[in-house]
Structures are given as C-alpha cells and as structure tokens.
C-alpha positions as CSV (number, residue, x, y, z in Angstrom):
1,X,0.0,0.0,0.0
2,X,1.5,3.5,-1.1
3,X,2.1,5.9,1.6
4,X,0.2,9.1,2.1
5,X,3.2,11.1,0.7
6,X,3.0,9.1,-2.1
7,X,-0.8,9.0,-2.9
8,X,-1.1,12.4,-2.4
9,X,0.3,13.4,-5.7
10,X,-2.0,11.3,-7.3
11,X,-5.2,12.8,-5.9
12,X,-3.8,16.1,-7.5
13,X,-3.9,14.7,-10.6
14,X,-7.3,13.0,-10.6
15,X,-8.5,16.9,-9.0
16,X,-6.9,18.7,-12.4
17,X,-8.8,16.6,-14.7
18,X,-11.9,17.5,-12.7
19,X,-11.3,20.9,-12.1
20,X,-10.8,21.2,-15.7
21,X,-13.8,19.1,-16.6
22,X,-15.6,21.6,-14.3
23,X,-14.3,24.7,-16.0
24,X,-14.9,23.6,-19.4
25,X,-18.3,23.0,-18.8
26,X,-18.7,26.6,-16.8
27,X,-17.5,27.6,-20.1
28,X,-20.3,26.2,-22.1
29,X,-18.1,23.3,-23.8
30,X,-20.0,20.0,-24.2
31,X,-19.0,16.9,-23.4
32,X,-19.0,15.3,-26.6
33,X,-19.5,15.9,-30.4
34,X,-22.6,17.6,-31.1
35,X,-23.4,14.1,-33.0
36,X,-23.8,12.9,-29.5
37,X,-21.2,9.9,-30.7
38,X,-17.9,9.1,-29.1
39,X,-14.9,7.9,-31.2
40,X,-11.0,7.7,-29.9
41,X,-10.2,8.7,-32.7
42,X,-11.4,11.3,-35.5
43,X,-8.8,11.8,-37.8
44,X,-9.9,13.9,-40.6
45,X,-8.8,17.4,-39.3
46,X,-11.0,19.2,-42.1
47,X,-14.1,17.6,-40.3
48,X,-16.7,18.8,-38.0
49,X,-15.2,15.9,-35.6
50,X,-11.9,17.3,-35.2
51,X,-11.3,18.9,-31.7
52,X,-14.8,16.5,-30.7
53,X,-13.4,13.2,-29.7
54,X,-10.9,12.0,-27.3
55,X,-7.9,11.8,-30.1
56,X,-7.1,13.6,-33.3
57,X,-4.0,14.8,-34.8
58,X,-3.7,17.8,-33.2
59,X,-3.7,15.8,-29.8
60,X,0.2,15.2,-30.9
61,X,0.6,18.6,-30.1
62,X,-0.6,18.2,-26.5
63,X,2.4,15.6,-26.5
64,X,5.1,18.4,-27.1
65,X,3.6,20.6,-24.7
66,X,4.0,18.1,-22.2
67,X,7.8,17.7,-23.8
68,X,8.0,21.9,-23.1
69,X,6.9,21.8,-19.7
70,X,8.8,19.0,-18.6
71,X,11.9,20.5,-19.5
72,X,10.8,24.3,-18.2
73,X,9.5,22.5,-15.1
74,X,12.7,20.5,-14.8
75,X,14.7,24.0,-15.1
76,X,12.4,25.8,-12.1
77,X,11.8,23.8,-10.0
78,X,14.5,20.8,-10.3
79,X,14.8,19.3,-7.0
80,X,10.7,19.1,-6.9
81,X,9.6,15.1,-6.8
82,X,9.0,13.9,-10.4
83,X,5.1,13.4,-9.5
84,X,4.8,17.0,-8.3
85,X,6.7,18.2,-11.5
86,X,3.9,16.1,-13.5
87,X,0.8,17.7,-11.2
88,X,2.6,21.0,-12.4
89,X,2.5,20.3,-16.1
90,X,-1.0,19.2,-15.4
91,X,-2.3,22.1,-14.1
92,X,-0.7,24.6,-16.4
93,X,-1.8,22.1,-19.5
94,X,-5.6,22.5,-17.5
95,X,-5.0,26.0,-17.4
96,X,-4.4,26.2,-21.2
97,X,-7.4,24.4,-21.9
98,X,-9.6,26.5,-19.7
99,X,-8.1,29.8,-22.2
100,X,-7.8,27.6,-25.3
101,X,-11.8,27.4,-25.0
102,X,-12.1,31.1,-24.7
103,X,-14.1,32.8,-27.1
104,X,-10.9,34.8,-27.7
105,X,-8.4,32.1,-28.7
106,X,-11.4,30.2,-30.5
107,X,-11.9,33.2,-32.6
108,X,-8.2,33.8,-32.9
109,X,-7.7,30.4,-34.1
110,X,-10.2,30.5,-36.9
111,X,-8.7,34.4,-38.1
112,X,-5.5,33.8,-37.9
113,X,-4.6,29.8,-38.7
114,X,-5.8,27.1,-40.8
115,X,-8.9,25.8,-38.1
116,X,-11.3,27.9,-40.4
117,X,-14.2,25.8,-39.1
118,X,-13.0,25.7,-35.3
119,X,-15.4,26.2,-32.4
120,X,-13.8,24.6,-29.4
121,X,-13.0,21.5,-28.1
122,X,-15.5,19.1,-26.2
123,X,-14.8,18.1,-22.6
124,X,-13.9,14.5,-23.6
125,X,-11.2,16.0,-26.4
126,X,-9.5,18.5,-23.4
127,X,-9.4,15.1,-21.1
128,X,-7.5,13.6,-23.7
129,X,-5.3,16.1,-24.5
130,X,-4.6,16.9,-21.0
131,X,-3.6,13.0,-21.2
132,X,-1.6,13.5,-23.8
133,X,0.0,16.4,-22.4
134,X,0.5,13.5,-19.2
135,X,2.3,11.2,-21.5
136,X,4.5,13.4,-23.3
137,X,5.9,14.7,-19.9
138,X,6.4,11.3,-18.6
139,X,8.4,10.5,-22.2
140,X,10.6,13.5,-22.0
141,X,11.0,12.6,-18.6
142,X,12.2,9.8,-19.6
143,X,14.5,10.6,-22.3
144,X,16.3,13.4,-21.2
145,X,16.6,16.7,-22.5
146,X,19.2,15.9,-25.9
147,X,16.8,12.7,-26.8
148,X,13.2,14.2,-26.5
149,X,14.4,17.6,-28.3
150,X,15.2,15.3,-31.0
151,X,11.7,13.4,-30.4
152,X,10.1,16.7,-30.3
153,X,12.0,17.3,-34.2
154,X,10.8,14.8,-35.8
155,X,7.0,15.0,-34.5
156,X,7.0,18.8,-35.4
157,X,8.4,17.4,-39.1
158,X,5.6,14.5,-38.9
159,X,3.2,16.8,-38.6
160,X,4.0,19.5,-40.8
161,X,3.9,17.1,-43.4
162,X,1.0,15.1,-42.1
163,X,-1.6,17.7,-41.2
164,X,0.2,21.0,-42.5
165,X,0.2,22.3,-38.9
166,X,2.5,21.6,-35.8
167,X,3.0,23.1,-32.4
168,X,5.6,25.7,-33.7
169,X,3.1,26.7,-36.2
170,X,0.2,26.4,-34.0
171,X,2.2,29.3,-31.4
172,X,3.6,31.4,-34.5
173,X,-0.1,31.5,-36.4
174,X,-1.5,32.4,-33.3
175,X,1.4,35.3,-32.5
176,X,2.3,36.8,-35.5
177,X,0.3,35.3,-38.4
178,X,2.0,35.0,-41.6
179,X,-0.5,34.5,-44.8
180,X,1.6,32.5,-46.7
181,X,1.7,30.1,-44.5
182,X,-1.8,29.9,-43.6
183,X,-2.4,29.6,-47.5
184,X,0.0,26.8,-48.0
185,X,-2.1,24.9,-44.6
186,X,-5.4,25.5,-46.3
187,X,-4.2,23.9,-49.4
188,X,-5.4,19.9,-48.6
C-alpha cells in the first residue's frame, strides 16, 4: 500500500482533470460531439469531428507541450519530486485548456490559422489532451533533455507534413500570423 506522501500526488492529478472538466463545462463546452457519438479517434482534421473526440491529430501537439513543460518545469523547480513536476504540467496544460476554449483564442484560431471551421474542443477532447500532455511529460521525462528535443523534431516534421500544422506553427499562427503560411495549410 502507497504511503500518504506518495498517494497524495496522485489525488492532485485526478483533482486537475476534474477541475478542468468543471471549467470547461462553466464555459459552455459540451462533453461530446454535437453528434452525440464518441470515437478515440477522429482523424480527418478538415471535419466537423476534429477537436470532438478523445484523439485527433492535433492531440500530438498536447504531447510536445508536455515535452516543453517537462523541461521548463525541470529547469524551475528541479529538485521538486517527479510526481509533483507532472501535477505542475498538469495544471498549467488544464489552465491552457480553460483559455484555449475562450471565445478569444477560438476566434483567434479560426482568423489567424488554418482551423477555419474551429469552435472549441469538447470536454472528452480537453481530457485527452490533457492525457496526452501527461504522457509526453512522462516520455521526455524519460529521455532526457538531448533525446526528447530530438523526439520533439521529428514530431514537429511528422506533422507539418502530415496535417500542414504543428505546435511551432500552431504558437507562430496564433502570435504573428504570416499569410503565406496559412495559405499553403489550407491547401489539402
């Protein structure tokens, strides 16, 4: 049986996924696809289904954030347990969610990227990229900074070619939009 010091950051993990849960719903997100289906996977990113289910191909990108915040996490706070790191990346991941599902970043997405057609994410879709988020922490983790940086490469490359659109892009669209780029993502 674990201890209490040990159990306790896992109660902080299942209370981010709730709290989020919570907020999204304060937010007026549904909890799944307005077809009132539930697939693991939708991956057409041109569809009404993308951003609906628990996985699509943008969930990939939820995996580099949790590469990014395991390595800033690892440089602020380094002598912090591993657990606590990951309730960290979590919470901030949560966080982003909660603002991703703004009206504001919604509307910013559709102006300013390819997600023409964007209106949010469900509930179940946030879980799973929160998950995601989760996983690619505990990879980088893992790996080590030289390793997952290279990880991180060839995902970004994957992607580009894949669905036109990778975290890099995603952060760069939504900063400083640049229209040939958004022209060449549109082009599918």
């Amino acid at each position: 049986m674990m201890s209490n010091r040990k159990t306790w950051p896992w109660f902080a993990v299942v209370s981010v996924f709730v709290f989020a849960a919570v907020l999204l719903r304060l937010q007026g997100r549904s909890w799944l696809c307005s077809c009132g289906q539930l697939f693991l996977w939708a991956g057409d990113i041109w569809s009404a289904h993308n951003s609906q289910h628990l996985l699509d191909p943008y969930s990939f990108t939820h995996v580099l954030h949790g590469f990014v915040l395991c390595w800033l996490i690892a440089l602020c706070i380094p002598r912090v347990s591993w657990s606590w790191r990951l309730v960290v990346a979590l919470s901030l991941e949560a966080m982003w969610e909660g603002f991703e599902n703004t009206e504001f970043v919604i509307d910013r997405y559709r102006e300013t990227t390819a997600a023409l057609g964007y209106h949010g994410d469900s509930i179940v879709n946030s879980m799973g990229d929160i998950l995601l988020c989760g996983i690619g922490f505990t990879i980088a983790q893992q790996l080590r900074f030289w390793r997952s940086l290279l990880l991180f490469a060839a995902m970004e490359l994957v992607l580009l070619v894949w669905i036109r659109d990778s975290l890099v892009l995603e952060v760069l669209m939504l900063i400083s939009p640049i229209d040939a780029i958004k022209a060449w993502q549109v082009q599918h």
